[in-house]
C-alpha positions in Angstrom: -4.7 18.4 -4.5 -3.4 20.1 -1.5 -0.8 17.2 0.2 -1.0 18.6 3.7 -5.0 18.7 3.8 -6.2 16.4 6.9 -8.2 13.7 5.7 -11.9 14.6 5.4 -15.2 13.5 5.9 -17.4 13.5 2.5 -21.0 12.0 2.0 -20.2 9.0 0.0 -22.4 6.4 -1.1 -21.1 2.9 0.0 -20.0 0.9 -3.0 -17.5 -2.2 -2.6 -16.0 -1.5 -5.6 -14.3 1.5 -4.4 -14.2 0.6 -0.4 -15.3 -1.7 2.3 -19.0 -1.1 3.3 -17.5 -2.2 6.6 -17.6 0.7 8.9 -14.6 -0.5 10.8 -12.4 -0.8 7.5 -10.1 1.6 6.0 -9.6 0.5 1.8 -6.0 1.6 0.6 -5.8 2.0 -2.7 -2.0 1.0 -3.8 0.6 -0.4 -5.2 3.5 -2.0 -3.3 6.2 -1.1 -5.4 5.0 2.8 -4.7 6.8 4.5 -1.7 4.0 7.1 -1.0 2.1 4.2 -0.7 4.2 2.6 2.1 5.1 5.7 4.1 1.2 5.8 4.7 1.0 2.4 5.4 3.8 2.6 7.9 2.0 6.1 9.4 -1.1 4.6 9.7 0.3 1.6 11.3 1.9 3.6 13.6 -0.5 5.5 14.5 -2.6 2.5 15.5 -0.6 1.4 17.8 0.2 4.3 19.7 -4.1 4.6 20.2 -3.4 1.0 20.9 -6.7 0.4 18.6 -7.5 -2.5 16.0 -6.5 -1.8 12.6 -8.9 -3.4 9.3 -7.2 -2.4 6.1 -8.8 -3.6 3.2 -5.9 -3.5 0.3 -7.1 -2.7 -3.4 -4.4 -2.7 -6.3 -3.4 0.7 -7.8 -1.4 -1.6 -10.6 1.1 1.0 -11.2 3.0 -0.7 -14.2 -0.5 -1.5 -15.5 -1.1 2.1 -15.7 2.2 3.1 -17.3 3.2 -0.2 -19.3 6.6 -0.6 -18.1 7.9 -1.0 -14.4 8.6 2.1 -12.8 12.2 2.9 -13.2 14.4 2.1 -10.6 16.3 5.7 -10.6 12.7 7.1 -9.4 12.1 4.4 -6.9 15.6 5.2 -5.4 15.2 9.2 -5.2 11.7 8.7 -3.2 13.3 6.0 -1.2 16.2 8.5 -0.2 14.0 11.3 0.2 11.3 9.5 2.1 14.1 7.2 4.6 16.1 10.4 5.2 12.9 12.5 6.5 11.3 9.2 8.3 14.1 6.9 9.6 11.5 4.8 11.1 11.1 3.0 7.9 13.9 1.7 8.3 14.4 1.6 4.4 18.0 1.1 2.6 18.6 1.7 -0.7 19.2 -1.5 -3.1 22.8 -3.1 -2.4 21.1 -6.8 -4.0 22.9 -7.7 -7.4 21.2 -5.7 -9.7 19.7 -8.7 -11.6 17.6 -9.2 -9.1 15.5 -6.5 -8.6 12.3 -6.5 -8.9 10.7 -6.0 -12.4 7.1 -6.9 -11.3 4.9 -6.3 -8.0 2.0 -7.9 -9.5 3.2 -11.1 -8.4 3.2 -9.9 -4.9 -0.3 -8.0 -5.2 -1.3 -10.7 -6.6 -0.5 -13.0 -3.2 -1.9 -10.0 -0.9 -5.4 -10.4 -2.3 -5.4 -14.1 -2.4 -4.5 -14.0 1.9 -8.0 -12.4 2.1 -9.4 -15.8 1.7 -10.6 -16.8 5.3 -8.9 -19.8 4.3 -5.2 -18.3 4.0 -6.1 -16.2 7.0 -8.3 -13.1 6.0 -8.1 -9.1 6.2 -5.7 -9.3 8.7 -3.7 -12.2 7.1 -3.7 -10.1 3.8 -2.3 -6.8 6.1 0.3 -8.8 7.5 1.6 -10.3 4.4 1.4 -6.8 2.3 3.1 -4.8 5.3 6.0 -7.2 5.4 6.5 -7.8 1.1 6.8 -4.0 1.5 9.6 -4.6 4.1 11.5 -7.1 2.5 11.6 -4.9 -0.8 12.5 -1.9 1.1 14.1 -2.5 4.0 15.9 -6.0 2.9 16.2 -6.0 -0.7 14.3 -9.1 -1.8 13.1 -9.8 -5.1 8.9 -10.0 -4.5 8.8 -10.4 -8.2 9.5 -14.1 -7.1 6.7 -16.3 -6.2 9.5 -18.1 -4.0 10.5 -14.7 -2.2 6.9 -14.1 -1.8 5.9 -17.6 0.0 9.3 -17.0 2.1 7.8 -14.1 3.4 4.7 -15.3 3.8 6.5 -17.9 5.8 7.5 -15.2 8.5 3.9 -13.9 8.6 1.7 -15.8 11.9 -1.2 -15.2 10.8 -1.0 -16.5 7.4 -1.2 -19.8 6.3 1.8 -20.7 3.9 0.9 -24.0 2.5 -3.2 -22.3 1.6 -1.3 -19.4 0.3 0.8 -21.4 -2.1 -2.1 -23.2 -3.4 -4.3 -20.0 -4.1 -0.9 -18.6 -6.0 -0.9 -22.1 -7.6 -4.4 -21.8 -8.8 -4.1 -17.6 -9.8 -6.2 -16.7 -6.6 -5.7 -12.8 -6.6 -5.0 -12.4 -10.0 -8.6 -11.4 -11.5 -9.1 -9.3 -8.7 -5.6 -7.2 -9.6 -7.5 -6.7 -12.9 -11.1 -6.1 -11.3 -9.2 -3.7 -9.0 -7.5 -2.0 -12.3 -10.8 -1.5 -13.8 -12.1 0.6 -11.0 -8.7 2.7 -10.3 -9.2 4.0 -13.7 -11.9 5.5 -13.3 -12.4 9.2 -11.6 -12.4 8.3 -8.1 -9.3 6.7 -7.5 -6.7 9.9 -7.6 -3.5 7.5 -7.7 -1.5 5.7 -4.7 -1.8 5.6 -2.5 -5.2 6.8 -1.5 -7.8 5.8 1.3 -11.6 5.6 1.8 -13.8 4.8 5.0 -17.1 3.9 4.5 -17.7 7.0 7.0 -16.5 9.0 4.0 -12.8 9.8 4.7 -11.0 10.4 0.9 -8.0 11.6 1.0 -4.9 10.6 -1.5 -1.2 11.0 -0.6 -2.2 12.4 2.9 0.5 14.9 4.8 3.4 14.7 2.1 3.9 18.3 0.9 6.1 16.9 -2.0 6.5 17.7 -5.8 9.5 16.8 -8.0 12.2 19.9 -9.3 11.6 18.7 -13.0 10.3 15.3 -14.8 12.4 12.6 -12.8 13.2 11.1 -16.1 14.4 14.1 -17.3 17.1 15.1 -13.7 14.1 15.7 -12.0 14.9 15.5 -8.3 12.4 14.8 -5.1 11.8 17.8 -2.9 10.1 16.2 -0.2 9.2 19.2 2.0 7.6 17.9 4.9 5.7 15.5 6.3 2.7 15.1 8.7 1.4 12.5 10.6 -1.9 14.5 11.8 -4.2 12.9 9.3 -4.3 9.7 11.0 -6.6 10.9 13.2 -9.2 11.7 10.8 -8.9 8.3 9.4 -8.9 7.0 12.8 -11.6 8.6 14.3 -14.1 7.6 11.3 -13.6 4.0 11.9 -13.4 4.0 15.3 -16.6 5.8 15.7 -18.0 4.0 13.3 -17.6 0.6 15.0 -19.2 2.3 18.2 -22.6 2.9 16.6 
C-alpha cells in the first residue's frame, strides 16, 4: 500500500455489503477506538465544510478487538494519539488524564449504538454520523469511557439530530449489535484492507488515505510511531466521486 496515493477511481461492482449503492454516500470502514480511523474522519469532515458540500457517510464496523481478541493496548493508542495530535492540532486530542480504571476496554458498545442511530427512527445516516463523530471526541478529546452504555446515551444526549430516548431503546433491545457481527463477517474477507478504509459507489477504495506512516519496530516490542507526514489532498477524490455522482 502506498499511504500517500490519492484516492482512486476503480470499476467496482455495487454490493451493500461492502458500500452504499448510494451514489451520494461514502462507506467508512472503522473502528472508533482506531486513530487512523478518526484523523480521516476528522479530514474528511473538514474538508466538507470548507466545499461547504453535504456529507453522507455510511459507517461499517472494522471490529478491531474482534480481529485481535483482546482490546488494543492502551500504550499503542497513546503513541498514535501523540503522534497524530502533535502533527494535526485540530483534533484537538489529549492524551488520557481519566483514572485509569476507567478507560475504555470495549468500543463495541459504542459501535454498537452508531449502527442502531441509522434507524430513521433514532434519526438516520446523518444521526448515526453525528453520534460516531462525537463518541470519537469524547474518547479522544475528553476522556470518557464509551465502553459505558451510560457515557454513550450522554453523548448521544448532546447530539441534535439524534433521538436519545429511541436510541436507548434500540441499545435496550441490541439494535446494532448483529450488524457489528454482519459487518465483521465482511471485513474479513479480501476487500476490506483494515481501518480505516473508504468506498464510493463511484469506485473510490482507498485505505488509510495521505498518512505516510510506519512504526520503528513492533509497538509491543519499543516500537515507536514515525508519523512522517500527512496529506489532506485525497479528499478531493473522495469528494468529487460523490458529488458528481449526485449530479447525474
Amino acid at each position: 500500500m502506498n499511504p500517500l496515493a490519492d484516492a482512486r477511481t476503480l470499476p467496482v461492482t455495487a454490493d451493500d455489503s461492502l458500500f452504499s449503492s448510494d451514489a451520494r454516500t461514502v462507506t467508512v470502514w472503522s473502528d472508533i477506538g482506531c486513530p487512523w480511523a478518526t484523523l480521516a474522519l476528522h479530514t474528511l469532515h473538514a474538508a466538507a465544510e470548507r466545499r461547504g458540500a453535504e456529507l453522507v457517510v455510511d459507517h461499517r464496523v472494522f471490529p478491531l478487538e474482534l480481529f485481535n481478541s483482546q482490546s488494543t493496548p492502551k500504550p499503542i493508542i497513546d503513541a498514535e494519539v501523540v503522534a497524530i495530535g502533535a502533527k494535526v492540532p485540530a483534533l484537538g486530542w489529549r492524551l488520557w488524564t481519566s483514572p485509569e480504571y476507567t478507560y475504555p476496554v470495549t468500543t463495541l458498545p459504542a459501535m454498537e449504538a452508531v449502527q442502531a442511530a441509522k434507524d430513521p427512527a433514532v434519526g438516520g445516516l446523518r444521526a448515526s454520523d453525528q453520534l460516531d463523530t462525537a463518541l470519537r471526541h469524547a474518547f479522544y478529546g475528553e476522556g470518557r469511557c464509551i465502553s459505558l452504555t451510560a457515557e454513550i446515551l450522554a453523548v448521544a444526549a448532546a447530539c441534535p439530530l439524534v433521538d436519545e430516548k429511541a436510541l436507548a431503546s434500540a441499545v435496550e433491545r441490541g439494535e446494532g449489535r448483529a450488524a457489528v457481527y454482519r459487518d465483521w463477517a465482511v471485513a474479513r474477507g479480501p476487500r476490506v484492507q483494515g481501518s480505516p478504509h473508504l468506498f464510493t459507489a463511484a469506485g473510490v477504495d482507498v485505505h488509510n488515505p495521505g498518512a505516510d506512516f510506519r512504526w520503528t519496530a513492533d509497538p509491543q516490542q519499543g516500537g515507536f510511531p514515525d508519523f512522517r507526514a500527512y496529506t489532506a489532498d485525497w479528499t478531493d477524490g473522495v469528494l468529487d466521486s460523490v458529488s458528481l455522482s449526485a449530479q447525474d
